[in-house]
Structure formats: structure tokens, C-alpha cells
C-alpha positions, -999 to 999 in steps of 0.1 A, spaced: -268 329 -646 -272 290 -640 -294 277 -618 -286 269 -581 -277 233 -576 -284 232 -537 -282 193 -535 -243 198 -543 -233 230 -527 -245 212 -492 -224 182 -504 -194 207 -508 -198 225 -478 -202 195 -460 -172 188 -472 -149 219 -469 -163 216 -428 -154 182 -423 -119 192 -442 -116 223 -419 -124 198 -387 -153 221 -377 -185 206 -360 -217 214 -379 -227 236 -347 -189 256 -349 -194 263 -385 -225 278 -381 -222 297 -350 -184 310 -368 -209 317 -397 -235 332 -379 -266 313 -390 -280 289 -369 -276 258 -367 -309 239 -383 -299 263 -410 -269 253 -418 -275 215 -414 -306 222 -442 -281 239 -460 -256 209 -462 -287 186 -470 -295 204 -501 -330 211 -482 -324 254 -481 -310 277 -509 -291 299 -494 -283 336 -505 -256 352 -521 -247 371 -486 -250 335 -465 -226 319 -486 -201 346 -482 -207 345 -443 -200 304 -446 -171 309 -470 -155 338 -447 -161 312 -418 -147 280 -437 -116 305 -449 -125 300 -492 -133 319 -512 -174 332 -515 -163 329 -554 -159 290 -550 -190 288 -531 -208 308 -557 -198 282 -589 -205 259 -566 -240 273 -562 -240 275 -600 -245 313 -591 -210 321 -613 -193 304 -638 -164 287 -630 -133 305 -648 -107 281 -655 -77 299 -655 -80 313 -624 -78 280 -602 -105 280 -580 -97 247 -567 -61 250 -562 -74 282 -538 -99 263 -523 -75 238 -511 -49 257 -503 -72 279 -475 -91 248 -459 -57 228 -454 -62 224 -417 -20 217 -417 -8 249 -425 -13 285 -408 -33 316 -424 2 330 -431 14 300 -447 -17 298 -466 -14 334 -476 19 334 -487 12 304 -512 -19 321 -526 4 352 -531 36 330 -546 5 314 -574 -8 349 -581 27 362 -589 34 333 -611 0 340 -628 7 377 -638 42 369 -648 26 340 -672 1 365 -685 29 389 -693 45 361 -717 40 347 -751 54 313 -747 41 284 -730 54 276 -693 72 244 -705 92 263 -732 104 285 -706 115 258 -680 132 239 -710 149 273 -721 158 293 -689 194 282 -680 204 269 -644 211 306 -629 220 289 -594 246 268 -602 280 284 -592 307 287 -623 337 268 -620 
């Protein structure tokens, strides 16, 4: 397990909060720590547990995952694109359903690209243009 880098995980909640156009006081009453907390939290001043992070990540709408690698309490896993996710749930532009419905559309593609051989660009180059009416 790597060590907690607290410094940067207040950084990145910062971050995700400002991104999510919640007030440091909204965040932590949607979170349900107070607010001192949180704001020692975001200045890399308190470590907070496994079970706070998910409360902050739950509030924030991420992942606790991305919070945890951001913690350095996981190891980020590459292929299954934390950041992407991350993204995708703290765009302030879209609704929950919206957001859903792209994180489903990704996953899909994922288990479909774990079910083939080939790379993804050999299949774009080789899959012929099925829309296109015949003449």
C-alpha cells in the first residue's frame, strides 16, 4: 500500500469542489464532516480515512476509487480510466443521467474490447461503413 500523500489529495479535492461549483462549507455539510475539517483536509493539514473519503467522493459525485489513488491508498490501474470517470461525474454541464449513460456507453466499449484480440484501430480501419444505404 503507498503512503498517503495528503498535501495532493487536498489539492485534488480542492479541485474536484471548485469544478463541481460547491462552496467549501456545501461540500462539507453534503459530505457530512464539518467544515474546519474539510478545509484542513484540502490544505493537506488532516489525513483523512478511507470511510471520509468515500463520504467526500459520494458528495463531489467520483468515484471513492479516484480519491483513494489519489490518497496513494490504491494503485492507479490504467486501463480502467479513472480520469476519464472522474471527469465525466464532476462536469457541472451535464445531468446525473447524462453522466450515467456515458459512463455506461465507455464500460460497454471496454468489455467489448476485452472480448477481442485485435487492437481498436485495426477494427475501425477494417469494419466496413454498415450505415451507408446501397445504391
Amino acid at each position: 500500500m503507498a503512503s498517503l500523500n495528503v498535501g495532493s489529495l487536498g489539492a485534488y479535492i480542492r479541485e474536484q469542489r471548485r469544478n463541481a461549483q460547491y462552496s467549501l462549507r456545501q461540500l462539507a455539510e453534503a459530505a457530512g464532516v464539518s467544515n474546519p475539517y474539510l478545509s484542513q483536509i484540502e490544505r493537506g493539514l488532516r489525513k483523512p480515512s478511507a470511510e471520509i473519503l468515500q463520504q467526500i467522493a459520494k458528495a463531489l459525485r467520483i468515484s471513492a476509487e479516484t480519491l483513494y489513488v489519489q490518497a496513494g491508498i490504491l494503485e492507479e490501474r490504467q486501463d480502467e480510466g479513472l480520469e476519464l470517470r472522474a471527469s465525466i461525474l464532476a462536469d457541472p454541464l451535464i445531468t446525473e443521467q447524462q453522466k450515467q449513460s456515458l459512463l455506461a456507453v465507455y464500460d460497454a466499449f471496454l468489455k467489448e474490447n476485452a472480448t477481442r484480440p485485435s487492437s481498436p484501430t485495426a477494427d475501425v480501419a477494417a469494419t466496413p461503413n454498415t450505415h451507408r444505404e446501397d445504391r
